[in-house]
Each structure stands twice: as C-alpha cells, then as structure tokens.
MIDOSE-1310 file (N, C-alpha, C; in nm, 2 decimals, decimal comma, always signed):
residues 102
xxxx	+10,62/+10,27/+9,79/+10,52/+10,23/+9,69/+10,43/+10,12/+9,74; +10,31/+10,16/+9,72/+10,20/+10,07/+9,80/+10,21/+9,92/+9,69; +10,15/+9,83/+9,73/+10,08/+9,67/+9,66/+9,97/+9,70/+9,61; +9,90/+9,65/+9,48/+9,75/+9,64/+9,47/+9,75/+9,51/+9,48
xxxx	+9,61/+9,47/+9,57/+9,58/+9,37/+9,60/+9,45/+9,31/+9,55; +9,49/+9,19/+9,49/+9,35/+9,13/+9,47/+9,34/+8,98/+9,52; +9,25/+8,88/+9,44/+9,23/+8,77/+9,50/+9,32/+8,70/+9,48; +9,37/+8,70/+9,42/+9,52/+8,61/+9,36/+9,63/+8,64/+9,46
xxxx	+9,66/+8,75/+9,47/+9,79/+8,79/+9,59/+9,71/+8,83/+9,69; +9,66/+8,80/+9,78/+9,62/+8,85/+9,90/+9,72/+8,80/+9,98; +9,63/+8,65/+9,98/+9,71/+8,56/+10,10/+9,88/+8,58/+10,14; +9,97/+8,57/+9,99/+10,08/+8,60/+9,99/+10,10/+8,74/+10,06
xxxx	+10,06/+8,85/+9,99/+10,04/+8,93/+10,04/+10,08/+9,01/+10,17; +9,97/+8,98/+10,24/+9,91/+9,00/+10,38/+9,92/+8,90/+10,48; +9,86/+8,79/+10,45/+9,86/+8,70/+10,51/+9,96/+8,60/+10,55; +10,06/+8,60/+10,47/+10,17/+8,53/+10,46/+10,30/+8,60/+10,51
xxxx	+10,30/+8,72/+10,51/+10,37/+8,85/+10,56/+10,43/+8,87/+10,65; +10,59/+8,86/+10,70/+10,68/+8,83/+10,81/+10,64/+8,96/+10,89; +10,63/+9,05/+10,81/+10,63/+9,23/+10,90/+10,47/+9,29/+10,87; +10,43/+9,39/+10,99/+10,30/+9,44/+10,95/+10,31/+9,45/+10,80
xxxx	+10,16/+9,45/+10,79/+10,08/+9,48/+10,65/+9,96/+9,55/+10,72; +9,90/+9,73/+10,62/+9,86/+9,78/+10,64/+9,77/+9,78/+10,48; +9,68/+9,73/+10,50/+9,57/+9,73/+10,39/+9,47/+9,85/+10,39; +9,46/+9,92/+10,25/+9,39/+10,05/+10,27/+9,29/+9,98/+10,19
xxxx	+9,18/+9,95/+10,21/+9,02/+9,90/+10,17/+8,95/+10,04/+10,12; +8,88/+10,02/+9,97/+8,93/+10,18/+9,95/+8,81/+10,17/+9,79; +8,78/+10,28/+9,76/+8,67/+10,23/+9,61/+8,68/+10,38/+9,57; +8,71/+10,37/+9,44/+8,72/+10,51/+9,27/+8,64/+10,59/+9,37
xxxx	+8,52/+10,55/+9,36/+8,37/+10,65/+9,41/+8,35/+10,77/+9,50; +8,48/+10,70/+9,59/+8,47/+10,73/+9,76/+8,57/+10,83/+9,78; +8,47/+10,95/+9,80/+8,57/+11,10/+9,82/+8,67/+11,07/+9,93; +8,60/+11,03/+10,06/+8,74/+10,99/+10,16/+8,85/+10,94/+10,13
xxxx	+8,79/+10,82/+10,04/+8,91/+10,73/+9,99/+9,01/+10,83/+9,92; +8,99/+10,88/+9,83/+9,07/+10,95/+9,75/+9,16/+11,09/+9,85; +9,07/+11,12/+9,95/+9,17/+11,21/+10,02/+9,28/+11,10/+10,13; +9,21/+11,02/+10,12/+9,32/+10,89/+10,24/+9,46/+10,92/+10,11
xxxx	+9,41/+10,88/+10,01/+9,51/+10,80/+9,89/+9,65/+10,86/+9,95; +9,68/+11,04/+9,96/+9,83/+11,06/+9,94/+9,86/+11,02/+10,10; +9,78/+11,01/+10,19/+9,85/+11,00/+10,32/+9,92/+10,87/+10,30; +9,82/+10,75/+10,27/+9,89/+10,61/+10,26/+9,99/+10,57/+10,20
xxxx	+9,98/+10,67/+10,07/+10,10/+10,67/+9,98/+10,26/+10,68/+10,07; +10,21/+10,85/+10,15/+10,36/+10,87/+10,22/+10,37/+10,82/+10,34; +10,27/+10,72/+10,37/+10,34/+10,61/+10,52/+10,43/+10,50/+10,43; +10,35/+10,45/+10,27/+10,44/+10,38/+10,20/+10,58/+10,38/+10,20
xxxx	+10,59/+10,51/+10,14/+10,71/+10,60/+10,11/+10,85/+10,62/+10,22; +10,78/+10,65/+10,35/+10,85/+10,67/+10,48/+10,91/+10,53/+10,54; +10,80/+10,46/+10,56/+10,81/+10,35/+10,66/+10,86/+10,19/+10,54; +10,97/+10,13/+10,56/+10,98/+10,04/+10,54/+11,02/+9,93/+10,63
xxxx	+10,94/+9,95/+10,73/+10,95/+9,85/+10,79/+10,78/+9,82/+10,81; +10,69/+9,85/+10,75/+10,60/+9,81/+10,67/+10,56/+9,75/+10,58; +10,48/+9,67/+10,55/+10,41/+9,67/+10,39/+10,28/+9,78/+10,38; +10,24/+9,84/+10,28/+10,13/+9,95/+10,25/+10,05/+9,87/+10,11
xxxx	+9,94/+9,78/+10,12/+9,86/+9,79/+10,06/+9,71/+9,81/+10,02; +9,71/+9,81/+9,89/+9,54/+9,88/+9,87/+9,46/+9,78/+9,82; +9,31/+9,77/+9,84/+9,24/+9,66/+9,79/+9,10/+9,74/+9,75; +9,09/+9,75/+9,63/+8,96/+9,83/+9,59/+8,85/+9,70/+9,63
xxxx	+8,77/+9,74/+9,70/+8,65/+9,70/+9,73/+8,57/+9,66/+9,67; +8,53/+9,74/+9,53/+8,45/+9,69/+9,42/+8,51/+9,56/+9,32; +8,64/+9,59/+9,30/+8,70/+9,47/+9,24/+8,71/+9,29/+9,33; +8,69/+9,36/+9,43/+8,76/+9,23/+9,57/+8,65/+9,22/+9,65
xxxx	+8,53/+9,21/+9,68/+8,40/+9,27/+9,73/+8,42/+9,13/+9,84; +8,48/+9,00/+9,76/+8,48/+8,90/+9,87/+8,60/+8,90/+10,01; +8,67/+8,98/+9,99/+8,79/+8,97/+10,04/+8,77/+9,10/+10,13; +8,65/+9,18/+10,11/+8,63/+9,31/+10,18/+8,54/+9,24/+10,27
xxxx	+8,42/+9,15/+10,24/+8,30/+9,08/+10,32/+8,40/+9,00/+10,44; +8,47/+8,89/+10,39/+8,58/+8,83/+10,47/+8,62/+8,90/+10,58; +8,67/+9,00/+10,63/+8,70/+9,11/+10,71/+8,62/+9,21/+10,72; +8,47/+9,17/+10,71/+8,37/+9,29/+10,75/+8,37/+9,36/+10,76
xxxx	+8,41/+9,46/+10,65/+8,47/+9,58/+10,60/+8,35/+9,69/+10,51; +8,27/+9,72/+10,60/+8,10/+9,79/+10,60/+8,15/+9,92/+10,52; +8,22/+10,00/+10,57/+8,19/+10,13/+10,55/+8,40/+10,20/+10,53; +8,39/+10,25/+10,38/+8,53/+10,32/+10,36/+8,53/+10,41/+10,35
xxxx	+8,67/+10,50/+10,39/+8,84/+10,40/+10,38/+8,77/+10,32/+10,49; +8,85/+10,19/+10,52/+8,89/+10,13/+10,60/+9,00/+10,04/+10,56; +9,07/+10,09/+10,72/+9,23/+10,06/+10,71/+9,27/+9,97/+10,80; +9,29/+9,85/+10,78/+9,30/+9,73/+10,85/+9,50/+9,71/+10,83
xxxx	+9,54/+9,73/+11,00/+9,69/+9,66/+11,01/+9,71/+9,55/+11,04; +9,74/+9,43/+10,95/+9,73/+9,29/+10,99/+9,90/+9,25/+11,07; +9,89/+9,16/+11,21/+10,07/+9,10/+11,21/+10,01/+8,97/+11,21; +10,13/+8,91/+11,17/+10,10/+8,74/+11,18/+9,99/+8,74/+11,08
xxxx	+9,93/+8,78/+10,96/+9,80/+8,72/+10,90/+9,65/+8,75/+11,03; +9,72/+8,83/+11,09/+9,56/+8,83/+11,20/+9,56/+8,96/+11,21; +9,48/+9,05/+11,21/+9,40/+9,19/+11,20/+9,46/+9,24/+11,38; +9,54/+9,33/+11,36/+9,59/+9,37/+11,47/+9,51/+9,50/+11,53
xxxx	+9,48/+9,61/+11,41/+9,46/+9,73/+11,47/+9,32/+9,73/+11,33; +9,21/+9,85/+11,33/+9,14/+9,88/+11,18/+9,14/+10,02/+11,26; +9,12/+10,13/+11,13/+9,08/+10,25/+11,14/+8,98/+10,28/+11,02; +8,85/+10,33/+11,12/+8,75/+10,35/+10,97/+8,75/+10,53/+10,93
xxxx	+8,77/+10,57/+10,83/+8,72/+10,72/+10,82/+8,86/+10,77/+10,78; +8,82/+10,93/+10,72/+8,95/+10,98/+10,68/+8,99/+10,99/+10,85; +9,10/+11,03/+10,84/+9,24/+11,06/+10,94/+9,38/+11,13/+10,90; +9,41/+11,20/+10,96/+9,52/+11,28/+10,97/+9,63/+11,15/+10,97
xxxx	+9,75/+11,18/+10,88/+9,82/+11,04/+10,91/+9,88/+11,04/+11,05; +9,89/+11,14/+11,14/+9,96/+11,12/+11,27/+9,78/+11,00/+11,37; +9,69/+11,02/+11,33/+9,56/+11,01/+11,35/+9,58/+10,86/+11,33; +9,63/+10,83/+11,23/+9,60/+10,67/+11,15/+9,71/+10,59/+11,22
xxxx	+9,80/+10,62/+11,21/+9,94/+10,57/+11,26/+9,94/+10,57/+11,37; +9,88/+10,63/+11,49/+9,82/+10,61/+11,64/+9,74/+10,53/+11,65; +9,63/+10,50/+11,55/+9,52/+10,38/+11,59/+9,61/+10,26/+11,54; +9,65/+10,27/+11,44/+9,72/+10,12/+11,40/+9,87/+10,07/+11,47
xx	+9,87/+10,20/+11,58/+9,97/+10,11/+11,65/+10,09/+10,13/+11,60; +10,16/+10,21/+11,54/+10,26/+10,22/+11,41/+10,29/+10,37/+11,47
C-alpha cells in the first residue's frame, strides 16, 4: 500500500526515511500516470523493503518545482533524503526497477 504525500508529511515521509523511498510524482489528467498507477501499486505490494509513495503534482506543485519535476510520471527513488535514481515516462515495472536501482 503506497503513502499519499503532501506538504505536511513529506519531509517525514521521504526525507526522514531510514530505507529507500520511491515517490511516484503523478496528476488525475495524465494518461501515463494512470497506466504507471497499477505497476507502482504492485512494487508497493511486493517490495517491503521499500517505501512506495505518490505526490499529485497539482495538489503539491511546490514540492514537484523543489525537485524539478518538468514532465509526468516521474519517479524519483530517494536514500538518505537525497534523490538517488529518477525515471521519467511510462515503463514496464522490470524497466523502472532497473533505472531506480531496486
């Protein structure tokens, strides 16, 4: 089960976060987004030695600017609070999970 993330829990969140955190940056509008939605879901589901969360863009637009986050999906894997791996664009989850290092 993924996190929703907003300005209030981020930091905790993500930032504060002993084990990777894998933030899906993501907006209603965005047909990609919505085809990313079940893959990220079932890395949620699989992997707990993760955290899996989502940050709609339109809601959090400062928190998307913060991490220069132009163009969605984009899927940013933070360790330590520092941006380890990003993948922009749909992806096959074997696809996403290869760029993020996971």
């Amino acid at each position: 089960m993924h996190i929703e993330l907003s300005g209030e829990n981020f930091e905790e969140e993500v930032i504060n976060c002993e084990k990777p955190v894998v933030v899906d940056f993501w907006a209603e509008w965005c047909g990609p987004c919505r085809m990313m939605a079940p893959i990220v879901e079932e890395i949620s589901e699989e992997r707990g030695d993760i955290k899996v969360c989502k940050l709609n863009v339109d809601e959090a637009s400062d928190i998307a600017n913060r991490f220069e986050v132009s163009a969605i999906p984009t899927i940013i894997c933070f360790r330590n609070g520092e941006i380890a791996a990003t993948s922009i664009g749909f992806k096959s989850k074997e696809q996403l999970l290869s760029e993020l290092g996971l």
